[in-house]
PLY file of the C-alpha trace (Angstrom):
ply
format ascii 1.0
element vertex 278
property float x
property float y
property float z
element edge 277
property int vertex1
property int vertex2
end_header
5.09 -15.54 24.73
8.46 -17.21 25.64
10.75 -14.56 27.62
13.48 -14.31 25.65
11.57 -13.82 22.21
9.67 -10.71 24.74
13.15 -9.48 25.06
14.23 -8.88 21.28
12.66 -7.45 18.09
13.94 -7.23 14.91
13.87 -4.03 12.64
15.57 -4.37 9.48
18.22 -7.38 10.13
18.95 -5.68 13.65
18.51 -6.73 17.18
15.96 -4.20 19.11
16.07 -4.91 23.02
12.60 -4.40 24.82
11.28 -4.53 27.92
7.83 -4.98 29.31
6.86 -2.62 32.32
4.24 -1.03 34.26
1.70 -2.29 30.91
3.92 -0.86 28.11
7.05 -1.53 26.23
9.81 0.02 27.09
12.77 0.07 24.40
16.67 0.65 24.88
17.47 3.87 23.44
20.84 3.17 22.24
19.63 0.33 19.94
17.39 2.65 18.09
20.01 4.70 17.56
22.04 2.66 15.96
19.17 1.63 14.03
18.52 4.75 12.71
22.04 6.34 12.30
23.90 3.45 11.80
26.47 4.93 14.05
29.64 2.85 15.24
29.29 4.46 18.13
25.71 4.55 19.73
26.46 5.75 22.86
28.18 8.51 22.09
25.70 9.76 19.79
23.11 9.70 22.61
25.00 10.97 24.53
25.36 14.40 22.23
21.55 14.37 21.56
20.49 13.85 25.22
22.58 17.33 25.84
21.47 18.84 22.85
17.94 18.43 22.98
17.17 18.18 26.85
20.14 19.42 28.79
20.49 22.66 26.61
17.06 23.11 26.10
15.50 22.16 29.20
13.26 19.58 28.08
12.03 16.86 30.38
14.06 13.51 30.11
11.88 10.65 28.10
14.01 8.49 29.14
13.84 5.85 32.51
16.58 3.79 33.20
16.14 -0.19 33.58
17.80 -3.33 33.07
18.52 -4.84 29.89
20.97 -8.12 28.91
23.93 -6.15 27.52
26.72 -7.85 25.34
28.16 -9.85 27.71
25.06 -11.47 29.08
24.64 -9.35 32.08
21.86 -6.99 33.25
22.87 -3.48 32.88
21.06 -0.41 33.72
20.25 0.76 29.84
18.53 4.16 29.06
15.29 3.11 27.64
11.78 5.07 26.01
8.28 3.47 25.67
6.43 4.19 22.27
5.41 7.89 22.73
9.15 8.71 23.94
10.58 6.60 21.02
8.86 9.08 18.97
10.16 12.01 20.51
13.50 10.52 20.33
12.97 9.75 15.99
12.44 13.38 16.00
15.34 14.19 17.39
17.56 12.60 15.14
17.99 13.17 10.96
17.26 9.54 9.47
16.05 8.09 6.06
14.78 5.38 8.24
12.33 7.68 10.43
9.33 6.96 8.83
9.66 3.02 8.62
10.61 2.65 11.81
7.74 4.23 13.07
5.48 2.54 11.06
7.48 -0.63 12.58
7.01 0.84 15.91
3.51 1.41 15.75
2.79 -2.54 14.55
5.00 -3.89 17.63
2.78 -1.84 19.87
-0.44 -2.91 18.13
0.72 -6.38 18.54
1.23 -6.40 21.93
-2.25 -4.61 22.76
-3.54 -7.70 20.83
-2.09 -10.30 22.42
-2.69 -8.75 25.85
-6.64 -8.98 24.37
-6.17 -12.42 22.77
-3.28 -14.27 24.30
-3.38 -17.15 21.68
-2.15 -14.42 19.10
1.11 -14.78 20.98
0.75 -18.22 21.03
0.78 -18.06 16.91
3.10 -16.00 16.68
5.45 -17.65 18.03
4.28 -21.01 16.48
5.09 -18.91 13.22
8.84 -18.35 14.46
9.52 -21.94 15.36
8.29 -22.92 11.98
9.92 -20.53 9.87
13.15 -22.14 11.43
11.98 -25.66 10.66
11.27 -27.33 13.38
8.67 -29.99 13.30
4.78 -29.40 13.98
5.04 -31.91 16.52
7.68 -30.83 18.41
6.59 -27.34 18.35
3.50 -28.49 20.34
5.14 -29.35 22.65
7.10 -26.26 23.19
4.31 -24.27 22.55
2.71 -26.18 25.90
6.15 -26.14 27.82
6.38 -22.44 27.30
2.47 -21.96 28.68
3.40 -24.56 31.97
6.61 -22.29 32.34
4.34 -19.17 32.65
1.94 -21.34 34.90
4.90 -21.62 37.37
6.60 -17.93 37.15
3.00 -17.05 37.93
3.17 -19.11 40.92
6.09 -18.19 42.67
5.43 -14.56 42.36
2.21 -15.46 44.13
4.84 -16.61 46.27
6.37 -13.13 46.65
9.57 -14.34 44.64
10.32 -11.88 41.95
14.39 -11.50 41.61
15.61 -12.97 38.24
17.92 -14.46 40.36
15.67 -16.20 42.10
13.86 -17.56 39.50
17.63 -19.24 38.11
18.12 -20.63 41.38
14.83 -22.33 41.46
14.48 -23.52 37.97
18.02 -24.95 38.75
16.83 -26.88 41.07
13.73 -28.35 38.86
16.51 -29.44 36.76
19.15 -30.56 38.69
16.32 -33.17 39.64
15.05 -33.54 36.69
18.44 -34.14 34.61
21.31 -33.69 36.93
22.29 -30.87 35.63
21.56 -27.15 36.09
20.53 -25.35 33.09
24.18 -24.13 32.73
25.57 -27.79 33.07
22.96 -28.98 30.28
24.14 -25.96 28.39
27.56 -27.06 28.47
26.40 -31.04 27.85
24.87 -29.95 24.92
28.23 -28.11 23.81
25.82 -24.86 23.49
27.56 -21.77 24.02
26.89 -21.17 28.10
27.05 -17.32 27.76
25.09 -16.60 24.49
21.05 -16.12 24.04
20.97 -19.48 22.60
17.77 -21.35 24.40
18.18 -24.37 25.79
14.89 -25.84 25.28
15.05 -25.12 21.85
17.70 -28.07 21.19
16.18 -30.41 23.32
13.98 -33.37 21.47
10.76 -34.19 22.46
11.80 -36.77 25.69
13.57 -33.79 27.01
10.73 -31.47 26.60
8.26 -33.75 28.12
10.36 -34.16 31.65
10.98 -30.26 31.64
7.52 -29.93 31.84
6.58 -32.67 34.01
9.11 -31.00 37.10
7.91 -27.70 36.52
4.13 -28.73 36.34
4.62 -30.67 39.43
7.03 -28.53 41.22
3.34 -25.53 40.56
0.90 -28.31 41.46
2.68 -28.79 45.30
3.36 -24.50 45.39
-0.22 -24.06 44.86
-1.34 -26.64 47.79
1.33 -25.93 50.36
1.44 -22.19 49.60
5.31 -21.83 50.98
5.81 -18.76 52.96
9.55 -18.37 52.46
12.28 -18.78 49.17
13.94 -21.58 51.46
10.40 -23.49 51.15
9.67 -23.17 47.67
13.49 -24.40 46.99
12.48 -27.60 48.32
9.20 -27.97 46.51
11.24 -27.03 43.27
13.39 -30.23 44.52
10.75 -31.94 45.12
9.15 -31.16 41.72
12.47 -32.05 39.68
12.39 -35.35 41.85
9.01 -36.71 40.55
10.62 -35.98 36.81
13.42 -36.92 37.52
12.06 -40.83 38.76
10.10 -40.62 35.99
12.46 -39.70 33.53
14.57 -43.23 35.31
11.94 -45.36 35.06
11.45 -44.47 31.19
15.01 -44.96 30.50
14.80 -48.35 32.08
12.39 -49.68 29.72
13.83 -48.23 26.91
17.25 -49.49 27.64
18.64 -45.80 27.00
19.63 -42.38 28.32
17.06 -40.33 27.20
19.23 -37.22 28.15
20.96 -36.21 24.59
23.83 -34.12 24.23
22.55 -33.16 20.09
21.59 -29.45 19.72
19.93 -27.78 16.38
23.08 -25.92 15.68
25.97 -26.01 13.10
29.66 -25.28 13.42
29.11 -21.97 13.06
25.98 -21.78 15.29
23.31 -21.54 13.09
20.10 -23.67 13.45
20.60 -26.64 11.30
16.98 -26.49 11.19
16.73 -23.85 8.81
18.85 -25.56 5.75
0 1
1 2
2 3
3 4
4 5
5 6
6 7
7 8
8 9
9 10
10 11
11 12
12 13
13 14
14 15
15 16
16 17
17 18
18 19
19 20
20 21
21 22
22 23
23 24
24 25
25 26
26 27
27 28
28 29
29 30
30 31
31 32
32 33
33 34
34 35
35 36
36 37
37 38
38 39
39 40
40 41
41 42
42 43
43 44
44 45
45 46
46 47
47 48
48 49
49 50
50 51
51 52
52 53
53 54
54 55
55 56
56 57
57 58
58 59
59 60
60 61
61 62
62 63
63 64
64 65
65 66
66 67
67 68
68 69
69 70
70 71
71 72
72 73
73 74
74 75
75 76
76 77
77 78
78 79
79 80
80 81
81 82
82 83
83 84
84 85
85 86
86 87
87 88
88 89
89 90
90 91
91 92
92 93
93 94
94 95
95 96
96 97
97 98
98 99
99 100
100 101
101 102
102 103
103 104
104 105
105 106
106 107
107 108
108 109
109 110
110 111
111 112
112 113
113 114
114 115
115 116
116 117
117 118
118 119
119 120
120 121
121 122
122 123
123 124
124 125
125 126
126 127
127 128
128 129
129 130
130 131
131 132
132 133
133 134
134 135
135 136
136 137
137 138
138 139
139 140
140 141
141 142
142 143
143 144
144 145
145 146
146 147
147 148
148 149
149 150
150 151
151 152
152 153
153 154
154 155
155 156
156 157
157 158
158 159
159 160
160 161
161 162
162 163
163 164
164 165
165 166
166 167
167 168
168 169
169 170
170 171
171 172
172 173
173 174
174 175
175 176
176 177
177 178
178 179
179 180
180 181
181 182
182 183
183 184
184 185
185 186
186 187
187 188
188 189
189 190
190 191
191 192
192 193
193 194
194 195
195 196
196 197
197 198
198 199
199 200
200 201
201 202
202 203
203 204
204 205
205 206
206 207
207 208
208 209
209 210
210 211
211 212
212 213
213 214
214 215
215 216
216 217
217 218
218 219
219 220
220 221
221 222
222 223
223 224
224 225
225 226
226 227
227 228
228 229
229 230
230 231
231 232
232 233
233 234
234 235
235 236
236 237
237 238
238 239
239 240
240 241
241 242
242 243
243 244
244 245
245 246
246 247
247 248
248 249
249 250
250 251
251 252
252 253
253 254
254 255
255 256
256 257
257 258
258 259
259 260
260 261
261 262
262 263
263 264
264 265
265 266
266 267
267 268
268 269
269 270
270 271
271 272
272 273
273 274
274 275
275 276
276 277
């Protein structure tokens, strides 16, 4: 399933973030909140029921604390509850919308336990998603694959013993800068896509672009899995060196076709909505 979509679920119109860790989902606490309360202030309101229900009564905490993309795009440590504390939490808190939501809640965690069982049920879904926004079947192939190679070479470099998001941006910003010339952020910006919003990147590419993304990352896993580099400084260069096959490719191509094959289009409108779904 592609990362971001991992990230986000939607109950009722509103924007659920979700995190996956140590084999269970992990939810932030403040966005079922304002879920079920509808409160213009979130925080706050946990912030009253946290002393109210465990401080005062001496109840263990259901809550762990990880990091989630907050508001501006940044990780932030977020209080967050897998499925048995999100239920302790619904109790906790008078709501119309109770019983939906768990009923919600219960089908996102059944999902997940089937896709861990039958990966191509992710696979699906998410063919579902791109389709309900209009893309075309062919080009949603082709995603589809790019998102499975992508997993192919996260896979990789923690085999590698990377594992900072961080990291992973650096490296994948190297693929690119190959690849293109441009870091993500740079292609972002090309593309006149807003550089600080959730907005994917390789969802307004066409299918040229897509086909070169995955050609530098499959490459860039290919030479990781036969050299096996020992240190981030190492697999920096094979990520160069990865982007640089693509990225000769990607050349060559445009030389025959007599064109840039890099496009500075994206899928959304003025007011940055997918054109795609009109």
């Amino acid at each position: 399933m592609d990362n971001q979509q991992n990230k986000l679920v939607v109950f009722q119109n509103k924007n659920i973030r979700r995190i996956w860790q140590n084999e269970e989902w992990f939810y932030s606490v403040v966005d079922i909140i304002e879920v079920l309360t509808d409160s213009p202030t979130p925080r706050q309101y946990w912030g009253k029921v946290k002393d109210r229900e465990f401080t005062k009564l001496q109840l263990s905490p259901i809550w762990v604390r990880l990091k989630l993309i907050a508001n501006d795009g940044k990780k932030r440590f977020t209080d967050c509850v897998n499925t048995k504390g999100a239920f302790r939490l619904i109790q906790s808190i008078p709501s119309k919308k109770a019983e939906p939501f768990k009923q919600w809640l219960a089908q996102v965690g059944k999902e997940r336990l089937d896709e861990i069982e039958n990966p191509e049920l992710a696979q699906e879904r998410m063919k579902e998603i791109y389709e309900q926004k209009g893309y075309p079947k062919d080009w949603i192939d082709k995603r589809l694959r790019g998102i499975a190679i992508r997993q192919n070479l996260t896979d990789e470099w923690k085999e590698r013993g990377i594992k900072e998001q961080r990291d992973y941006a650096i490296l994948t910003a190297e693929i690119s800068k190959a690849t293109f010339g441009m870091t993500p952020s740079e292609y972002k910006a090309f593309k006149n896509l807003p550089t600080k919003s959730k907005v994917n990147l390789r969802d307004n590419m066409d299918d040229l672009e897509l086909i070169f993304t995955m050609l530098g990352e499959r490459v860039t896993t290919e030479i990781s899995k036969k050299e096996k580099p020992e240190t981030f400084s190492k697999s920096r260069d094979v990520a160069k060196r990865g982007g640089k096959v693509a990225g000769d490719a990607r050349r060559n191509t445009e030389k025959e076709l007599g064109r840039s094959i890099i496009s500075d289009k994206n899928n959304l409108d003025t007011d940055g909505q997918l054109k795609l779904e009109e």
